[in-house]
N, C-alpha and C positions, 0 to 999 in steps of 0.2 A: 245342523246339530242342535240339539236341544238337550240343557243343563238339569237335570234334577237331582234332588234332595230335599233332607226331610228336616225338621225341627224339633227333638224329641220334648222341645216342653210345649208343645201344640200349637203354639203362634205361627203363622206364617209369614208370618211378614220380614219383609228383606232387611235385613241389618248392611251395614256400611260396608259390611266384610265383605256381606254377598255379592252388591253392588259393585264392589273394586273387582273382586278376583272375578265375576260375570265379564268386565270390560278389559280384563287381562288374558282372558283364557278366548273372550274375542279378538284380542289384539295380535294373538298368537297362531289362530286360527286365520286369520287374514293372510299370516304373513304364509301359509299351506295350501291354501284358497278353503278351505273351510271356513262358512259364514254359521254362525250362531247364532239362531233362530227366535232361542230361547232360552231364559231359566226361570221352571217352575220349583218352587217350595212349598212342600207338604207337612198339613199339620195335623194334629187333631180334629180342628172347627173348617178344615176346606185346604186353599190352597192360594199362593198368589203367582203372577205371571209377572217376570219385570218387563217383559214386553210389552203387556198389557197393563200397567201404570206408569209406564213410559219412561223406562229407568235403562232402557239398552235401545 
């Protein structure tokens, strides 16, 4: 499974919120057997991956 959402003031960048609830909606998903792949956030200027800045 893969998390998306958006940031309506254009930053994408993951705040602590995203961070926690990414590793709780993983931790929930485990316990389903659903692995969570990912959460990307979209903004205005692109996107980021916390997968791909090593945050899950």
């Amino acid at each position: 499974m893969t998390v998306i959402h958006n940031h309506p003031s254009g930053d994408p960048s993951p705040s602590r919120a995203d961070i926690e609830i990414t590793r709780q909606i993983a931790a929930a998903g485990k316990g389903l057997g659903i692995a969570v792949h990912d959460h990307i956030i979209l903004g205005r200027d692109g996107h980021a991956s916390l997968r791909g800045q090593g945050l899950i």
